[in-house]
C-alpha positions as CSV (number, residue, x, y, z in Angstrom):
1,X,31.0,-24.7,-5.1
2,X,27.3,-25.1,-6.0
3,X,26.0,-27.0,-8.3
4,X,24.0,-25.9,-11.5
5,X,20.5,-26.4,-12.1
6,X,19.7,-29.8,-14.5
7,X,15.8,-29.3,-15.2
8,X,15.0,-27.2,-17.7
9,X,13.3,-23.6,-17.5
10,X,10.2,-23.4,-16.5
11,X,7.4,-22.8,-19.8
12,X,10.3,-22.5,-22.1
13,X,9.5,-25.6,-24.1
14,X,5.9,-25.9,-23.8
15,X,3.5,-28.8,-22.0
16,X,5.4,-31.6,-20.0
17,X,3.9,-34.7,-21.6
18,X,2.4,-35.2,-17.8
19,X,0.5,-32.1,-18.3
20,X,-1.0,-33.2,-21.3
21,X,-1.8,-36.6,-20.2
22,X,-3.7,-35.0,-17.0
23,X,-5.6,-32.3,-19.8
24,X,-6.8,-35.4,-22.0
25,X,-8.1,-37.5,-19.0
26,X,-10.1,-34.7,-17.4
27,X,-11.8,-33.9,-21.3
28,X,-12.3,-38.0,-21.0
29,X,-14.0,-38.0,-17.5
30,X,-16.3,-35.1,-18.5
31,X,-17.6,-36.4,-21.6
32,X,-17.8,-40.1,-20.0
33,X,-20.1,-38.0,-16.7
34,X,-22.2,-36.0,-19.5
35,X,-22.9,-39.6,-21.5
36,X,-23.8,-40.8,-18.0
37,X,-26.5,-37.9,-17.1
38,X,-27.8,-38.0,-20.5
39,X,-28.7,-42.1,-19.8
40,X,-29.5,-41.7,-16.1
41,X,-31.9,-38.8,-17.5
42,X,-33.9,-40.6,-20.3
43,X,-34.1,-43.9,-18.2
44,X,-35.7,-41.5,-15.2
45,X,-37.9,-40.2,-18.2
46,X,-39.1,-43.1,-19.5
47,X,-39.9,-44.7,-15.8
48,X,-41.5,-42.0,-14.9
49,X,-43.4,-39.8,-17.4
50,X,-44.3,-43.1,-19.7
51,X,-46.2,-45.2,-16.8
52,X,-49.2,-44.6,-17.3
53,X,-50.5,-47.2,-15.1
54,X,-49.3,-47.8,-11.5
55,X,-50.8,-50.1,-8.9
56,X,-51.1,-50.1,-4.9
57,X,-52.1,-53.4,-2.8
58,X,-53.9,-52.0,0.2
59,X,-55.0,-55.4,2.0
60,X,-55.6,-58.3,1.3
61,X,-57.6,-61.6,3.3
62,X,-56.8,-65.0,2.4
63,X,-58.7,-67.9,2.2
64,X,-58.6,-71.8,1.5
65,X,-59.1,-71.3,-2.4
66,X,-58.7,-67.6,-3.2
67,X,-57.0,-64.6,-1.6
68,X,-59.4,-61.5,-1.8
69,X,-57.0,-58.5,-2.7
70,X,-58.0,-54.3,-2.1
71,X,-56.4,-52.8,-5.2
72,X,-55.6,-49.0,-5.9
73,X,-54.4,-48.4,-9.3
74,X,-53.9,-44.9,-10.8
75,X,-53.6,-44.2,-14.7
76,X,-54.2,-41.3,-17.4
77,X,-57.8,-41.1,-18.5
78,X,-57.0,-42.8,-21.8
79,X,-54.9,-45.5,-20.3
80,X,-56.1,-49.1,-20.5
81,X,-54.5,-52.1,-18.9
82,X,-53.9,-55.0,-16.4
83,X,-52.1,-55.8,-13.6
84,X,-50.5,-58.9,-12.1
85,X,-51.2,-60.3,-8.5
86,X,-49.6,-63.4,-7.2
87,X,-50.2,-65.3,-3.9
88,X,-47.3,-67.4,-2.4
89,X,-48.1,-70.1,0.0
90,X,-46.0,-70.2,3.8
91,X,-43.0,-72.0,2.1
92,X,-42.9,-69.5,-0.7
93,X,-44.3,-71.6,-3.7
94,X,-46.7,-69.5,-5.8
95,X,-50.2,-70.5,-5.6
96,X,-52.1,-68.4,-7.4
97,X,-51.7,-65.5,-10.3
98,X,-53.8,-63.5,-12.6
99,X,-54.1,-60.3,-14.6
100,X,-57.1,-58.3,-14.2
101,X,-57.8,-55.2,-16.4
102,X,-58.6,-52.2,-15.9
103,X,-59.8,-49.6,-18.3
104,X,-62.1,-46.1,-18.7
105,X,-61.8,-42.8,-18.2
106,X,-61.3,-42.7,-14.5
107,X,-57.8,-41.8,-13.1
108,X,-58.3,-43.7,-9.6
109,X,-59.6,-47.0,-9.4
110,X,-60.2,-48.4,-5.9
111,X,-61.2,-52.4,-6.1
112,X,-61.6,-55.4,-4.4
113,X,-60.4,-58.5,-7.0
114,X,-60.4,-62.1,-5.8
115,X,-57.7,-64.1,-6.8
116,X,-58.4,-67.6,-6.8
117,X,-55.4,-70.3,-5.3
118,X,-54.9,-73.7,-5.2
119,X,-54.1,-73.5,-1.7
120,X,-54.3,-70.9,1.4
121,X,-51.9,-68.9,0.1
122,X,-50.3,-66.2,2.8
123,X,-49.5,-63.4,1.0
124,X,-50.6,-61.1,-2.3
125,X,-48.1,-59.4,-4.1
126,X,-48.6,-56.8,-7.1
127,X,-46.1,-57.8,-9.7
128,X,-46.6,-54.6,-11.9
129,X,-48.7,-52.6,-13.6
130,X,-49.0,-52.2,-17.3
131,X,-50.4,-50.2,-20.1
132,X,-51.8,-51.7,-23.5
């Protein structure tokens, strides 16, 4: 004797509720990943098309009571600004920091600051760059 079929026929009585569930999380997943680009987007937009003043510490020599530091910074024509250095001493406390500014129409500026310490500091470290 065999025995009879007990599921029911296949796309008789529309959508399992496990069909549904599976259509609602992919429309969930795609929406959350679109949301996600659109954020990932406008923060690489903003971090890169709205600096408009970005900074390079070539060398630097350090002395007893300043740390001379070769600066690079790059900025639009219009741009104005400063950027912060700091000098750290060999156990790591900071001996030294200061803003200097840099502004005009050139797009490269290549100079040699002097950032003055209360000890010999061992290192000078650009902390960022920023427009007015």
């Amino acid at each position: 004797m065999s025995t009879a079929s007990t599921g029911l026929p296949q796309g008789r009585y529309g959508r399992s509720a496990d069909e549904r569930a599976d259509r609602t999380l992919k429309i969930a997943g795609s929406a959350l990943g679109a949301v996600l680009l659109i954020v990932v987007g406008l923060f690489a937009y903003h971090y890169v098309v709205q600096s408009k003043i970005s900074g390079e510490v070539i060398t630097f020599e350090a002395s007893q009571d300043a740390v001379k530091v070769h600066l690079e910074v790059r900025k639009d024509a219009d741009a104005a600004g400063y950027c912060t250095l700091r000098s750290q001493a060999a156990d790591g406390s900071e001996v030294g920091r200061a803003d200097f500014r840099f502004g005009g129409h050139a797009t490269r500026i290549d100079k040699v600051v002097t950032l003055r310490t209360t000890s010999l500091g061992t290192t000078a470290e650009l902390l960022g760059c920023h427009a007015d």
